[in-house]
N, C-alpha and C positions, 0 to 999 in steps of 0.2 A: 475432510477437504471438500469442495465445493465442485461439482461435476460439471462442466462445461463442454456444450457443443460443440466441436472442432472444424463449424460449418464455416467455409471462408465465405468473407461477404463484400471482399472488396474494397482496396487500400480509399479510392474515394468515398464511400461510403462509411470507412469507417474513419477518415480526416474531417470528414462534414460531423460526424458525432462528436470529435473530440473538439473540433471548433465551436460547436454548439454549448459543450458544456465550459469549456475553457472561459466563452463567455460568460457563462451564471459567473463562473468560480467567481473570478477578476470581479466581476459588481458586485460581490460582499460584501460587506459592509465590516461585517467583523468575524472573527474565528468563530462565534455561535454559530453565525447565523451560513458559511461553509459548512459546518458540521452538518448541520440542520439537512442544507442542498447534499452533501452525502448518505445521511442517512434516508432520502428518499429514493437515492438511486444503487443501496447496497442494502444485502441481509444485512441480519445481526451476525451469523458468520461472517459476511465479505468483509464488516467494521472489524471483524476482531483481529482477521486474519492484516487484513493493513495495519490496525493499531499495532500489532506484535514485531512488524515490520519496523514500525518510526521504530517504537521503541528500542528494539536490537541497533537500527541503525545512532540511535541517542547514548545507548550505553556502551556500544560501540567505539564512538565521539570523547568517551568518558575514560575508554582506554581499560574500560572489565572486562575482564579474560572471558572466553567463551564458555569456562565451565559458571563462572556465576551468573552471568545472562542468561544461562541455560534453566539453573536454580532459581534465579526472578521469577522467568515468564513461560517455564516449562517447554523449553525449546532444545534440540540436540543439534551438536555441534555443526554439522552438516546442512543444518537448515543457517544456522549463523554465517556458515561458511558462506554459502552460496548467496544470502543476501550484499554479505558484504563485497564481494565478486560485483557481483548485478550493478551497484550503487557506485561502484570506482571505473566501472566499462565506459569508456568513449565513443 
């Protein structure tokens, strides 16, 4: 897992970040060229760890029981649990 500062830095400071990049996102042009803007601003961890996420949340979508998700993408039930939790919150 990926160790993160737990330095707060301030809800404007970090609105002003996510409008900043929301912007790139939105001018894509196409899902390469997104990726591309992600993979400069995440590890090769931070990509996997999101990638593992869509996906849970795709086979999720697909209606596969948590023990095979788990067997896909080497994920335990707990961690499926909670994304799917996270993804259905209002």
């Amino acid at each position: 897992m990926v160790n993160v500062n737990k330095k707060y830095w301030g809800e404007e400071l970090k609105k002003k970040a996510w409008t900043k990049f929301w912007k790139r996102a939105k001018n894509s042009r196409s899902e390469k060229e997104f990726r591309f803007l992600l993979g400069k601003f995440l590890s090769s961890s931070e990509q996997t760890v999101l990638e593992k996420r869509l996906i849970i949340l795709l086979l999720l979508s697909r209606n596969f029981t948590y023990r095979k998700i788990g067997e896909i993408i080497d994920a335990p039930a707990d961690a499926i649990s909670f994304i799917k939790k996270k993804a259905i919150e209002k």
